[in-house]
C-alpha positions as CSV (number, residue, x, y, z in Angstrom):
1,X,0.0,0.0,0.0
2,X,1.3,3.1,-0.9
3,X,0.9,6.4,1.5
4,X,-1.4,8.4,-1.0
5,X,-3.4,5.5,-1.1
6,X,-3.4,5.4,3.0
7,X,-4.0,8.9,3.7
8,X,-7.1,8.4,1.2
9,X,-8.3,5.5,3.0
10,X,-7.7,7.5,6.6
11,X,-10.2,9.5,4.6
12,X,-11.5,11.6,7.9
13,X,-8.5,12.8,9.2
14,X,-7.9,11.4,12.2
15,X,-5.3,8.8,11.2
16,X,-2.7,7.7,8.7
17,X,-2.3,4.4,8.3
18,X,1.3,3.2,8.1
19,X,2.2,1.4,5.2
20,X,2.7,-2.6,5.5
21,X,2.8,-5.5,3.5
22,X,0.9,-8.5,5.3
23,X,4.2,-9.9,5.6
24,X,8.0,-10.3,4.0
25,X,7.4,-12.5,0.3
26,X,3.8,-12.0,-0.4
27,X,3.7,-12.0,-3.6
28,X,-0.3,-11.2,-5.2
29,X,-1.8,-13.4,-7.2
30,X,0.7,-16.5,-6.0
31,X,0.7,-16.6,-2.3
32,X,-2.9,-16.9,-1.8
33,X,-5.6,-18.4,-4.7
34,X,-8.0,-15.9,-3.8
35,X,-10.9,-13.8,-6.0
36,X,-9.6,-10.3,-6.6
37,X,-10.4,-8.3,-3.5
38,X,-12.0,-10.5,-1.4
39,X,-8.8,-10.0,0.9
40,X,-5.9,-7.5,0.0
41,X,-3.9,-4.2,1.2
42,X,-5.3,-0.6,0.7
43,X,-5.0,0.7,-2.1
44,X,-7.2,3.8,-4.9
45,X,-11.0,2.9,-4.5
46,X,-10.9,1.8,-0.6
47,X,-11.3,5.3,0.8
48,X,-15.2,4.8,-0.2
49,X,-15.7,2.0,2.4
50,X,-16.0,2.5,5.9
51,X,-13.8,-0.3,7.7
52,X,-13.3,-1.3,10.8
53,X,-10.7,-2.9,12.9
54,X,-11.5,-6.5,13.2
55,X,-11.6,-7.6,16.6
56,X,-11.4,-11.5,15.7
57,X,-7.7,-11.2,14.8
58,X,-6.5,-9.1,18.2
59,X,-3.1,-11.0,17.4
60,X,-2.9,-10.2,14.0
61,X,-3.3,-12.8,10.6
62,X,-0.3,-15.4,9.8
63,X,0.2,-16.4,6.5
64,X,-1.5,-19.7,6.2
65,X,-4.5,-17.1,7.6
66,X,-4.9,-15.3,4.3
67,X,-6.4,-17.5,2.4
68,X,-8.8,-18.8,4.9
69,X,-9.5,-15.3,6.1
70,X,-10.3,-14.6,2.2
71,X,-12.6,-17.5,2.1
72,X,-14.7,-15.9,4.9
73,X,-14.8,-13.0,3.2
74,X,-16.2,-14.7,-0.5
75,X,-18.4,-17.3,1.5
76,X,-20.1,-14.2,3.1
77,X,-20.9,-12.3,-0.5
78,X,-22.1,-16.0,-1.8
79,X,-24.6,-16.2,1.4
80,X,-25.9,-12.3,1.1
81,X,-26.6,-12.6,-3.0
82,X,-28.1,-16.1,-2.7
83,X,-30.8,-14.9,-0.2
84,X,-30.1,-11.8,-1.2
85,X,-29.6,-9.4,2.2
86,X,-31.3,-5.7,1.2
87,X,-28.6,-3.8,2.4
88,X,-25.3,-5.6,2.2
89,X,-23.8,-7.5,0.1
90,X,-21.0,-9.4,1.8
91,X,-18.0,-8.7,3.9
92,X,-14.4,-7.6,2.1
93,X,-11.3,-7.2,3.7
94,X,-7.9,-5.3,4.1
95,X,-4.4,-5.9,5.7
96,X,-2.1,-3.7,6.9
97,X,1.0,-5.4,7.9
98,X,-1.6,-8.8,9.6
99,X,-3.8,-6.6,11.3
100,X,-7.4,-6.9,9.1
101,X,-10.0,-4.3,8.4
102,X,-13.4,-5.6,7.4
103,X,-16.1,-3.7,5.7
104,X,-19.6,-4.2,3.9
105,X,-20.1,-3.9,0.2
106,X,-23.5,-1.5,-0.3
107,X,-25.6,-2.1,-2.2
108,X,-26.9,0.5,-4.7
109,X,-29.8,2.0,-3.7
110,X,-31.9,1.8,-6.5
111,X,-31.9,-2.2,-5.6
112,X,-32.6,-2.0,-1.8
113,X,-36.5,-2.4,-2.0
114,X,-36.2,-5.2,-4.8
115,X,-34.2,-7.1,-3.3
116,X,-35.9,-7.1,0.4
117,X,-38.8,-7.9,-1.4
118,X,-37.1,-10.6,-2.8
119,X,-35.5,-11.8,0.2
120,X,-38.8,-11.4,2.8
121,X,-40.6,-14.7,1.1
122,X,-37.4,-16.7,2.2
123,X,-37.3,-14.7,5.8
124,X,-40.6,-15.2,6.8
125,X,-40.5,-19.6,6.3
126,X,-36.7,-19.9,7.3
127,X,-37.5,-20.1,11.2
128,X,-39.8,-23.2,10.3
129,X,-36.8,-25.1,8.9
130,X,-33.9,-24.1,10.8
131,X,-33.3,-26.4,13.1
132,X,-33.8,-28.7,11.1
133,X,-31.7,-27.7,8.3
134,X,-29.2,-26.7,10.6
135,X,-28.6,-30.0,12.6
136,X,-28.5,-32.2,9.5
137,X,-25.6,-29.6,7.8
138,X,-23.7,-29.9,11.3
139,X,-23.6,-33.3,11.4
140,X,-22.4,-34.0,7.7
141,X,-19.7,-31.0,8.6
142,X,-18.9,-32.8,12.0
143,X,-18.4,-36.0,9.8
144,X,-16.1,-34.0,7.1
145,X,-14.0,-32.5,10.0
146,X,-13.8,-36.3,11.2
147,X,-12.7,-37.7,8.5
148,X,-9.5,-34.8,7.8
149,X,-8.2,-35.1,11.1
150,X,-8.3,-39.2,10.7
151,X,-6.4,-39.0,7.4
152,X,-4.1,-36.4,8.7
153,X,-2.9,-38.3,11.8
154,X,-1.8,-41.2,9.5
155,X,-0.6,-39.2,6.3
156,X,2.7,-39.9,6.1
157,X,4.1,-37.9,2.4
158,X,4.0,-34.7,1.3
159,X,1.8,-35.9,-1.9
160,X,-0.5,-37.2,0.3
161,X,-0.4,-33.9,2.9
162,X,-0.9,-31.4,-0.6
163,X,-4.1,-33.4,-1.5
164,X,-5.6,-33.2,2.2
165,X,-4.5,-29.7,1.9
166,X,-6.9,-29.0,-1.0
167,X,-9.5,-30.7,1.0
168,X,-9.4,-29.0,4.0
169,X,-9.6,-25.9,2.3
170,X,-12.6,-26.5,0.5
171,X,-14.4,-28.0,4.0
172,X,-13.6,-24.8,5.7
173,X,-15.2,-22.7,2.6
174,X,-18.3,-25.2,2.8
175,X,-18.1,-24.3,6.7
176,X,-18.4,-20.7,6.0
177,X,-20.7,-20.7,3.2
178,X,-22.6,-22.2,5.6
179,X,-22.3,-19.6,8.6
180,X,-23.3,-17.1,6.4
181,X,-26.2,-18.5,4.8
182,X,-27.7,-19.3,8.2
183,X,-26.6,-15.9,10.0
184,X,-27.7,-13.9,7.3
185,X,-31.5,-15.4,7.4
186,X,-31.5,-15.6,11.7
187,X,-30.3,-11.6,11.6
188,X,-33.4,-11.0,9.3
189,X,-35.6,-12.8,11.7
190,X,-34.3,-10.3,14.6
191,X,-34.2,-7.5,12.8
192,X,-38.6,-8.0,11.5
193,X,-38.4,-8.9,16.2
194,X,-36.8,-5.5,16.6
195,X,-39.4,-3.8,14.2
196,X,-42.4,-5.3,15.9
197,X,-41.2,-4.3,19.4
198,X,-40.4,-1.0,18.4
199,X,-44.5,-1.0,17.0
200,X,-45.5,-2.4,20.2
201,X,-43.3,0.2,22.8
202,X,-41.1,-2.1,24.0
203,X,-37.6,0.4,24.5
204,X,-34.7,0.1,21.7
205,X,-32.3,-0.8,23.9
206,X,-33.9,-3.7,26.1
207,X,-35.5,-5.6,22.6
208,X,-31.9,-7.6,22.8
209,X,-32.4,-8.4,26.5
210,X,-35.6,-10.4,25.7
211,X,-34.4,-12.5,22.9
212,X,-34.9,-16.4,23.3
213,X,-31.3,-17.8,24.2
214,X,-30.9,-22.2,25.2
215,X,-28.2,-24.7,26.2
216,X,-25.2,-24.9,23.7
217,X,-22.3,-26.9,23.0
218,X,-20.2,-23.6,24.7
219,X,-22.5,-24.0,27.8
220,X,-22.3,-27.3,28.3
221,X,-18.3,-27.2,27.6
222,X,-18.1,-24.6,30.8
223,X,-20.1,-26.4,32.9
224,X,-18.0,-30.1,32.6
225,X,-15.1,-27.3,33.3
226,X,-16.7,-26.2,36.3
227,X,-17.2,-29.8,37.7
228,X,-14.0,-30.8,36.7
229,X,-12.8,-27.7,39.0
230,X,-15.0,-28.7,42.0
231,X,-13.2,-32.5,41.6
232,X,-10.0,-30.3,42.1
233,X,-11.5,-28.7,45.0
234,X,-12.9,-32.1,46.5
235,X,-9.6,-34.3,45.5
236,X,-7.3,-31.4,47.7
237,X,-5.5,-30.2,44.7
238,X,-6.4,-26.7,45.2
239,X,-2.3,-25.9,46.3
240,X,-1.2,-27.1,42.7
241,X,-3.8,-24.8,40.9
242,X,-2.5,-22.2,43.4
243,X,1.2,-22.3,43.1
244,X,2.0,-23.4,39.3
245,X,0.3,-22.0,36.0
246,X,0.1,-22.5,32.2
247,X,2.6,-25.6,31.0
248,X,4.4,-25.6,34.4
249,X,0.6,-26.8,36.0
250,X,0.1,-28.7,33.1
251,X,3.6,-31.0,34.1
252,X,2.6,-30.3,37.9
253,X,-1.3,-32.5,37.9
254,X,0.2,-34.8,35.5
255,X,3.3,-35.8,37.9
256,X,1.8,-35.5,41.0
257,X,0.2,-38.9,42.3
258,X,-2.8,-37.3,44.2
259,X,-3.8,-36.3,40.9
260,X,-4.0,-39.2,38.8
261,X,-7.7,-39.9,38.1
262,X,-8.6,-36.4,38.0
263,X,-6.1,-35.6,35.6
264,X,-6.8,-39.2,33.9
265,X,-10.8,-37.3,34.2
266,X,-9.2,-34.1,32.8
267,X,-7.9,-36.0,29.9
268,X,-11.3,-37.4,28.8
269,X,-12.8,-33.8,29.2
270,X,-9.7,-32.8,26.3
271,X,-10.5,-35.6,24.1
272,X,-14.1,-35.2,24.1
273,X,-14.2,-31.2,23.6
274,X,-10.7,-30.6,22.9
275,X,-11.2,-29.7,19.0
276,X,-11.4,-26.2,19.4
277,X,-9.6,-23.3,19.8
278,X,-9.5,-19.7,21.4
279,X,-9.8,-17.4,18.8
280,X,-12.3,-17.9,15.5
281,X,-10.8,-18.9,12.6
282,X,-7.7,-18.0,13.7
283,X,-5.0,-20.5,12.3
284,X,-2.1,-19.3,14.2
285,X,-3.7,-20.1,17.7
286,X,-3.4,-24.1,18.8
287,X,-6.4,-26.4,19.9
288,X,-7.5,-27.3,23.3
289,X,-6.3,-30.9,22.1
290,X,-2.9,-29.4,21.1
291,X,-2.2,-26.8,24.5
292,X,-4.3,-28.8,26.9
293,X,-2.9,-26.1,29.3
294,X,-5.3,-23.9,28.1
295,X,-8.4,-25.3,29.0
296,X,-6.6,-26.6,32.1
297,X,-6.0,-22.6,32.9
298,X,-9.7,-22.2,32.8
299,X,-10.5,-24.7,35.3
300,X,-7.6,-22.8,37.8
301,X,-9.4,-19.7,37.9
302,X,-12.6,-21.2,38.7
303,X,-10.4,-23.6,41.4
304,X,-9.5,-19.9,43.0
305,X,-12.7,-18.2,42.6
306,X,-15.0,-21.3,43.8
307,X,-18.5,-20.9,43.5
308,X,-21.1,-22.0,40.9
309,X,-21.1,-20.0,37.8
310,X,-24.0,-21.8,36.5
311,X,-26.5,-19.8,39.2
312,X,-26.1,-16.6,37.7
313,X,-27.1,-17.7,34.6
314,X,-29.9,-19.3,36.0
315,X,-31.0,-16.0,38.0
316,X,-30.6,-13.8,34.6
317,X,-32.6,-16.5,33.3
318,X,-35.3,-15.9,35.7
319,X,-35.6,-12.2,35.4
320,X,-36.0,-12.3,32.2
321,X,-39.1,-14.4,31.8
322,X,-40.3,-11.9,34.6
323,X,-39.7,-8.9,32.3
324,X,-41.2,-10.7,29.7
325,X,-44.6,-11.6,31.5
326,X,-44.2,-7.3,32.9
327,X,-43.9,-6.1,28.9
328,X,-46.9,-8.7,28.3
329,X,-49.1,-7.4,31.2
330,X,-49.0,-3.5,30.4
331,X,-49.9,-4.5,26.2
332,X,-53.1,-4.4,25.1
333,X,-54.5,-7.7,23.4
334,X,-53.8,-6.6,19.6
335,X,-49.9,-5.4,20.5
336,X,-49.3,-8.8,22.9
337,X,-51.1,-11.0,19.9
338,X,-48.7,-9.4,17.2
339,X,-45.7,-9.3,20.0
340,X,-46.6,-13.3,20.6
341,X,-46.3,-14.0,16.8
342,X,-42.8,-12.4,16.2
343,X,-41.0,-13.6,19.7
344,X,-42.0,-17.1,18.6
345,X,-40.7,-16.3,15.1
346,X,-37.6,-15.9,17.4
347,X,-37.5,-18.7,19.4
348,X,-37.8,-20.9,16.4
349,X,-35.7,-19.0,14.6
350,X,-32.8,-18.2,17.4
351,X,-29.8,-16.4,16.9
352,X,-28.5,-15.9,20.3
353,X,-28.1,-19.8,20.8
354,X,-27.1,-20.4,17.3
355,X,-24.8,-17.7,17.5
356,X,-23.3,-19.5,20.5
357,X,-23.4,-22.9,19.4
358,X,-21.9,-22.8,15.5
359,X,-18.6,-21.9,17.1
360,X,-17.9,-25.3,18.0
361,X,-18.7,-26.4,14.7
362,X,-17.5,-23.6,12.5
363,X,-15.8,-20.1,14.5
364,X,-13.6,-22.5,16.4
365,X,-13.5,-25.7,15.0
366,X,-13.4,-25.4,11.0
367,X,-9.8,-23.9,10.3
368,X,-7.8,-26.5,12.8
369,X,-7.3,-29.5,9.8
370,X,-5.6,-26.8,7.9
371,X,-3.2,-25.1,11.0
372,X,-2.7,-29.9,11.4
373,X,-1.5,-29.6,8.0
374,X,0.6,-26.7,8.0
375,X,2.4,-27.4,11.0
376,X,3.2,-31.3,9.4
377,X,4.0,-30.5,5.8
378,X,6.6,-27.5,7.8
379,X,8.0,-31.0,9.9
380,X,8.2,-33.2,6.8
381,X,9.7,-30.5,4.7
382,X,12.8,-29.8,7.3
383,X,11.3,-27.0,9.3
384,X,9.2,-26.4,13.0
385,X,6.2,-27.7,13.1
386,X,5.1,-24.4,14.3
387,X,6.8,-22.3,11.4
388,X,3.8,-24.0,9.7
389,X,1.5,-21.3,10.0
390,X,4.2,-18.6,8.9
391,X,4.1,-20.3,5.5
392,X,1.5,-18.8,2.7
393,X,-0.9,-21.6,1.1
394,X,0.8,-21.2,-2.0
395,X,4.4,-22.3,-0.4
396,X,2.3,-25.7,1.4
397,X,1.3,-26.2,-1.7
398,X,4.2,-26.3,-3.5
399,X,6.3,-27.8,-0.9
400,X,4.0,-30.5,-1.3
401,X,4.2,-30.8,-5.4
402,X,8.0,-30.5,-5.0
403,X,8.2,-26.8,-6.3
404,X,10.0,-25.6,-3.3
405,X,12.5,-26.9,-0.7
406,X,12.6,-26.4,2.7
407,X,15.5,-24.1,2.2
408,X,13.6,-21.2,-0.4
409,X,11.4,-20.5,3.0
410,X,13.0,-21.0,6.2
411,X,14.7,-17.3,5.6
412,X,11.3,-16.0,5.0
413,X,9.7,-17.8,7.9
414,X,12.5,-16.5,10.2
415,X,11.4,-12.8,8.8
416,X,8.2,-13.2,9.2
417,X,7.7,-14.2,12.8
418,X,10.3,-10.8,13.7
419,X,7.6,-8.9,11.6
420,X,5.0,-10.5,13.7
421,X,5.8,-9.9,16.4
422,X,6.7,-6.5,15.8
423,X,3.2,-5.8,14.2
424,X,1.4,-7.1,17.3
425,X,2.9,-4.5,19.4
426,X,1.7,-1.6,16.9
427,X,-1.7,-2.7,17.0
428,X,-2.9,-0.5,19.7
429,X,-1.8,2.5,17.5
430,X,-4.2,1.7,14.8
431,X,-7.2,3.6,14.4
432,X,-10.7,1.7,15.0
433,X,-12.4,3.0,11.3
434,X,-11.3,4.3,8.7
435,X,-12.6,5.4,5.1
436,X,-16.5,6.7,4.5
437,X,-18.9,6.6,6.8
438,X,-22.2,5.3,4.6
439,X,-25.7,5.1,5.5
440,X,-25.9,1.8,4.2
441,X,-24.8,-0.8,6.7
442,X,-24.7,-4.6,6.5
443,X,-26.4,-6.4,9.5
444,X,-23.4,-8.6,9.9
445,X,-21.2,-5.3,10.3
446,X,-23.8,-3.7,12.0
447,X,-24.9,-6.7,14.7
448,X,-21.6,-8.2,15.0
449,X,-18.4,-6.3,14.0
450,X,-20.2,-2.7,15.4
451,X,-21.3,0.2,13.4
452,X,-18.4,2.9,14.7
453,X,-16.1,3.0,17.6
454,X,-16.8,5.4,20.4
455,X,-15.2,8.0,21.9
456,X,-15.1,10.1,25.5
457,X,-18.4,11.6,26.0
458,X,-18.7,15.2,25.1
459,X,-19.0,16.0,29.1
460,X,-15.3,14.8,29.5
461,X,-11.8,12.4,28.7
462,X,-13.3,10.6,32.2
463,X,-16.4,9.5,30.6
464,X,-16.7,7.3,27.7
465,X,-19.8,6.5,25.2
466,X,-20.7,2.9,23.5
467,X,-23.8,0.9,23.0
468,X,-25.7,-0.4,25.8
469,X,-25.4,-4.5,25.6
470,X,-26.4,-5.9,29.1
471,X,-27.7,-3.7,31.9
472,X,-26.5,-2.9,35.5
473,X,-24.6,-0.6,37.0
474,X,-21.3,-1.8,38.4
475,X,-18.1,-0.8,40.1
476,X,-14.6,-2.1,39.9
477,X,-10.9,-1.8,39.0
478,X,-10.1,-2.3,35.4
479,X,-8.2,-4.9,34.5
480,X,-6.9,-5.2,30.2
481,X,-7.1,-8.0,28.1
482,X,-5.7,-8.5,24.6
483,X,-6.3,-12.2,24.3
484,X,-7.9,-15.0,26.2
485,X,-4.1,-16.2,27.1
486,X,-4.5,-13.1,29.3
487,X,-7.8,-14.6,31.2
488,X,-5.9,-15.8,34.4
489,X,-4.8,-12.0,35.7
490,X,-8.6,-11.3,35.9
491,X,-9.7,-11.5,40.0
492,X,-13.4,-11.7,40.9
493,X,-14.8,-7.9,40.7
494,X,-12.7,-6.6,37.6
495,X,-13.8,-4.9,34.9
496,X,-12.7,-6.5,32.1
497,X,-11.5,-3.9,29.1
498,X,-10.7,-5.8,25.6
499,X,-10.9,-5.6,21.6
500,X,-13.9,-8.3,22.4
501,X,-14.1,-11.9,23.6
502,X,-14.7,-15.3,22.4
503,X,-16.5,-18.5,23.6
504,X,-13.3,-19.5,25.0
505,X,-13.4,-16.3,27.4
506,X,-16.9,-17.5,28.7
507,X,-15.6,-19.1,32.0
508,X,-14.5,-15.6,33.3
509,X,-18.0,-13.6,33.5
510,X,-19.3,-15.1,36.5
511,X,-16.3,-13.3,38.0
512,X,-16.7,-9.9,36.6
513,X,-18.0,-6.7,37.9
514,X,-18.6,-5.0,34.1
515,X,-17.4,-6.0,30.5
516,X,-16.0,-3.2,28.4
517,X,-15.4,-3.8,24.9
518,X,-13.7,-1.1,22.1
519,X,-16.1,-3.4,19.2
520,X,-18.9,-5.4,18.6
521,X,-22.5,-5.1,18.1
522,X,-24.9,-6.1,20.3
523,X,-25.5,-9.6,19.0
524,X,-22.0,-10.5,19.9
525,X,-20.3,-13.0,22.1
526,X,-19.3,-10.3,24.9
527,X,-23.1,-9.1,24.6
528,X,-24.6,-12.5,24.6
529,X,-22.6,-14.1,27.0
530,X,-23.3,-10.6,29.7
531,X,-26.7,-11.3,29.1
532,X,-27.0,-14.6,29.9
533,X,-25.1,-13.9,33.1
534,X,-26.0,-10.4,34.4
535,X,-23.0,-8.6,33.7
536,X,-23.1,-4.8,32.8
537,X,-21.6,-4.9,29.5
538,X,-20.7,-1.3,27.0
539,X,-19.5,-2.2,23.3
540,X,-18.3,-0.2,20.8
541,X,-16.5,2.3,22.9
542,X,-13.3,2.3,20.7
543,X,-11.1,4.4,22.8
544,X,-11.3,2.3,25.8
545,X,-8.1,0.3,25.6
546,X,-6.2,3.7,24.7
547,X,-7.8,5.9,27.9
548,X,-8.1,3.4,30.7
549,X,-5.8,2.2,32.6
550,X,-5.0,-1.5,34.7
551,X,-6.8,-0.2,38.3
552,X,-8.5,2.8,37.3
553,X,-11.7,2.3,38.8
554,X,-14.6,2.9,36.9
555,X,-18.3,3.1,37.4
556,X,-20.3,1.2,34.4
557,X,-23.8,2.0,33.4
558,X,-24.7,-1.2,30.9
559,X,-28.1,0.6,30.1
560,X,-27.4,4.0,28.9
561,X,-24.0,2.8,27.8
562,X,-21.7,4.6,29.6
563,X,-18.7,4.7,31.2
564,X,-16.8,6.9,34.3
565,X,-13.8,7.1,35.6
566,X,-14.0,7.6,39.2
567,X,-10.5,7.7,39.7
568,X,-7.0,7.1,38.5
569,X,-4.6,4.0,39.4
């Protein structure tokens, strides 16, 4: 990217994007088989697009990333012109250096009426046939992911690594097309909830409250964690979780002889959920089954904090079905008959548990056979397993077809992990948006990714602005978090400040006082996930990394969306 073409992106003034390749060798056209655009650097034309700072990749994007990440990107136009969405037309993205910028492509307005006409037929019988639909595509995907990791565990060439290569690729765009064909419809089904509500009185800002939610893989994931942490507890190991952390309390219960069949328990716990990882789609991040410290880290913070997590959910559970028979109570029989209809719509039709539960089959499941493969064909080839995921598709693949030898990359993979790392430390200098803001917004961008970042209130720098996600008021010390490696230096009553979270940062929010995030929209994981357990939550407020500080303490107001800084560590 060159800097005429970054200043014209920065568009608004505020920033100046530096200019970065993704990383040393990429080479267009070669490193990645991608459509043209779908995933690129800034360049003339961008500054029309208002994009955001994607808060999936707080780490940044390694190489074997790009392609996948590109993949998301086409899947998502596939899914919005096949149903079609009125006002969106897919996601695109845009590197600088491996941080990624996301956007939605508009759609020109002349077409926005036709094609929600054309779309409303499919909306209005989806909910009918979702489950359905749904359960049978998981299952065939669970069986495709299967079947890779099978074949990879016992492929033992590079011949035979390039071809499951190719296949694992084409699973995880399968996976995706998937995501976005279901998202797509379930965000149209909330969206015709919100309009109703609004009809009907029911506030703006509590119509997200009352959505229908249920028990997900992610749930039931936390709560084996939980058990397994009460076992701890019961079994006296409480001094190991205590004194040792991360690979060190890993070696600790597997050595020590009081912990041989809860660590032997632990172990079927990793085998039976273990295919997952931290971060979605993120290649460069290991599964449980791969770091089993990670989840193990999990279960030592609820060790330390003790207590049931599961009873807050429970008790947010509660008050809402007593908010929902309040909001029933005060309408009159024509609004509750109309309200009825559409929440039902909803519960067939439901986006907060689906949103929750696809991760274990897609966000965090669908791009480990392709980090397997990396890391082997790096190990067969002469290198690391983990300089795997510093190699570009294009190198695996022709590693595998003989094109390359180990010794035409291991410079570059040296490079590139320097220019990682360097990256990652630059990332809290980067602006939140850049380019045009546009009326248009795509309910993907809008619902999950966020609309804009925030900023300090115009009252003052000690109070900040975002959407309301979960309500409550709350005090606490703030405690920042760029990844869910991180989670372990929350205590119980922190505010947790972050980019946003994941289903692997669930665990925590039975420990929080508030969640602050500088993204998201309020059909997120952070805003689901506060919901569901009664946590104040503000999103959006994209200055909060940058003007808070570790200990500050902060008073959080989760329904007007606001934040104050009562004082300074």
């Amino acid at each position: 990217m060159n800097v005429s073409a970054t200043a014209a992106v920065a568009g608004l003034g505020a920033h100046e994007l530096p200019p970065a390749a993704p990383f040393p060798g990429f080479r267009e056209g070669e490193s990645v088989a991608l459509p043209a655009g779908v995933l690129a650097t800034f360049g003339p034309g961008d500054e029309q697009l208002r994009w955001r700072l994607d808060f999936h990749y707080p780490r940044g994007i390694v190489p074997l990333g790009h392609e996948l990440l590109g993949r998301v990107n086409r899947a998502s136009q596939e899914a919005a012109e096949a149903l079609p969405v009125a006002t969106g037309r897919g996601l695109v993205g845009r590197l600088v250096g491996p941080h990624l910028y996301t956007a939605g492509i508009p759609v020109d307005e002349q077409r926005v009426a036709s094609r929600a006409a054309a779309s409303s037929a499919e909306i209005a019988s989806y909910p009918d046939r979702f489950l359905d639909e749904w359960t049978t595509a998981a299952t065939v995907l669970g069986s495709a992911h299967r079947n890779l990791d099978g074949q990879i565990q016992t492929a033992d060439d590079l011949r035979t690594l390039g071809a499951l290569f190719r296949r694992a690729n084409t699973v995880f765009a399968e996976a995706w097309r998937l995501h976005f064909d279901v998202m797509y419809r379930l965000l149209a089904v909330t969206a015709s909830f919100r309009t109703v509500c609004a009809a009907v009185g029911i506030p703006p800002d509590e119509v997200s409250r009352l959505l229908p939610s249920g028990d997900t893989t992610v749930r039931r994931t936390d709560r084996r964690l939980w058990r397994l942490s009460r076992a701890a507890t019961e079994e006296g190991l409480t001094d190991l979780f205590r004194e040792h952390t991360g690979a060190r309390l890993l070696a600790a219960v597997r050595s020590d002889p009081r912990a041989t069949a809860w660590f032997a328990s632990f172990e079927q716990f990793v085998d039976r959920f273990g295919t997952r990882s931290d971060q979605v789609a993120d290649v460069g991040t290991p599964s449980w089954l791969e770091a089993p410290e990670r989840p193990l880290q999990l279960v030592r913070q609820m060790v330390l904090d003790g207590g049931d997590p599961t009873r807050a959910a429970e008790a947010q559970s509660r008050r809402q079905a007593d908010r929902l028979a309040e909001l029933r109570a005060r309408m009159s029989p024509r609004n509750r008959g109309a309200f009825e209809r559409s929440y039902a719509w909803c519960q067939r039709g439901n986006f907060t548990w689906w949103n929750e539960e696809h991760n274990t089959h897609i966000g965090l499941r669908a791009h480990l056979p392709v980090r397997a493969i990396g890391r082997a064909v790096a190990a067969a080839s002469g290198g690391r397993p983990d300089d795997g995921v510093l190699l570009y598709a294009g190198e695996v693949r022709a590693l595998c077809d003989g094109d390359l030898g180990w010794a035409d990359v291991s410079g570059l993979v040296v490079e590139r992990a320097e220019h990682l790392a360097a990256w990652r430390q630059r990332r809290g200098a980067l602006p939140g948006a850049v380019g045009t803001v546009s009326g248009q917004v795509d309910p993907l961008m809008a619902e999950i990714i966020g609309v804009e970042p925030g900023a300090p209130a115009p009252s003052g720098p000690e109070l900040l602005q975002g959407i309301p996600a979960s309500a409550g008021i709350a005090r606490g010390p703030v405690r920042r978090l760029s990844d869910a490696g991180q989670l372990d230096l929350l205590a119980p009553g922190d505010v947790l400040v972050c980019e946003a979270t994941s289903p692997s940062w669930t665990p925590v929010f039975p420990r929080l006082a508030a969640c602050l995030c500088d993204s998201g929209g309020v059909l997120t994981h952070a805003a689901i996930a506060c919901r569901e357990y009664g946590v104040p939550c503000v999103l959006g407020l994209g200055v909060a990394m940058q003007t808070l500080q570790d200990g500050d303490l902060v008073e959080v107001d989760g329904r007007a969306g606001t934040v104050t800084v009562l004082r300074r560590a």
